[in-house]
N, C-alpha and C positions, 0 to 999 in steps of 0.2 A: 242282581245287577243294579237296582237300586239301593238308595240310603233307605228309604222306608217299607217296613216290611209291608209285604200284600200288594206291592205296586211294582208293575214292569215299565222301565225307561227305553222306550225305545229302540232299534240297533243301532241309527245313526248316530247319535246323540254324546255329544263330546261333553267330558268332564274338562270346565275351567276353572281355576282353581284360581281364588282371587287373590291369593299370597301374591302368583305370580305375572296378575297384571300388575300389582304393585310392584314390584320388583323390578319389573321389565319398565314402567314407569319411571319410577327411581332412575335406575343405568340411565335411559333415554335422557334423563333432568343434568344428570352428574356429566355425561357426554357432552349435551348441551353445552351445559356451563365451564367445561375443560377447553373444549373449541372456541367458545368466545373468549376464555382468558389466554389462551396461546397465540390467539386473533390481538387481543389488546398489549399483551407481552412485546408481540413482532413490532405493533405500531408505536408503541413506547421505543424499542431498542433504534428505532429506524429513526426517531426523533430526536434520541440522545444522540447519535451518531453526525445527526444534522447540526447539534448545537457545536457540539465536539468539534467536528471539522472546520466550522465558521470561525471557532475561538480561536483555532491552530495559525487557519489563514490569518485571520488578522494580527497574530502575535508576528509569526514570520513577517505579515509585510509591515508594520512596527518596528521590527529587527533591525529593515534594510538589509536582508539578504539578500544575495546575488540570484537569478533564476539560471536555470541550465544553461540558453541559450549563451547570456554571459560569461557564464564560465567555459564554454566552447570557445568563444572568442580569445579569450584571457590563454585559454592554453594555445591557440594558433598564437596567439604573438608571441608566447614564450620559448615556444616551438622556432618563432623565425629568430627570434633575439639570440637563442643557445647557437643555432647555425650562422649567423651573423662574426658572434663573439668565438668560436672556432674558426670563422675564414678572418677575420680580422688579428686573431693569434698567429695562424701560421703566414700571415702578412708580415707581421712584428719579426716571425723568428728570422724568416729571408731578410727583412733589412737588417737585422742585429747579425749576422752570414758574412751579408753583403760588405759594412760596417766593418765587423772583424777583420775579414779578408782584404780591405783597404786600407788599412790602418799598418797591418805588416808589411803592405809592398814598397814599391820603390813612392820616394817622397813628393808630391804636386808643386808643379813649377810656382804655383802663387807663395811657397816656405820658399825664404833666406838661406 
């Protein structure tokens, strides 16, 4: 039971084998260092994404783009101008009717 002949170890007595504290070392370092790079990785991406967004904004508002809210606006008015210009057309065609159908009748006492 023991390495040496002539000599009894024990019964409780664990064999550690020092491969695999190193080992288990090692993994523990390599874990470490994975988790602090996927830790610096996240804070890197979350940073570029910060400048990123900043550049975006201030290109658009450079632009002079319109925001939503405007362009809500822009389509209610266009909204009321198209219903506008359809009640103002079928206005046009009743008097161009009206027009026609007086022009055939009998003649207005103000003509010779």
């Amino acid at each position: 039971m023991c390495d040496v002949p002539g000599r009894m170890r024990p019964p409780n007595a664990v064999d550690i084998d020092p491969m695999t504290q190193s080992s288990n070392r090692i993994f523990d370092e390599l874990a470490r260092f994975a988790t602090d790079a996927a830790g610096a990785a996240q804070g890197i991406r979350r940073e570029v994404e910060s400048v990123v967004r900043s550049q975006f904004e201030r290109l658009i508002k450079d632009m002079d783009v319109a925001t939503r809210e405007e362009v809500a606006v822009l389509r209610d008015m266009v909204v009321a101008a198209r219903e506008e210009n359809e009640r103002l057309e079928a206005r046009v065609k009743d008097l161009e009717a009206k027009l026609a159908g007086s022009a055939g009748g009998p003649t207005s006492p103000a003509t010779p």
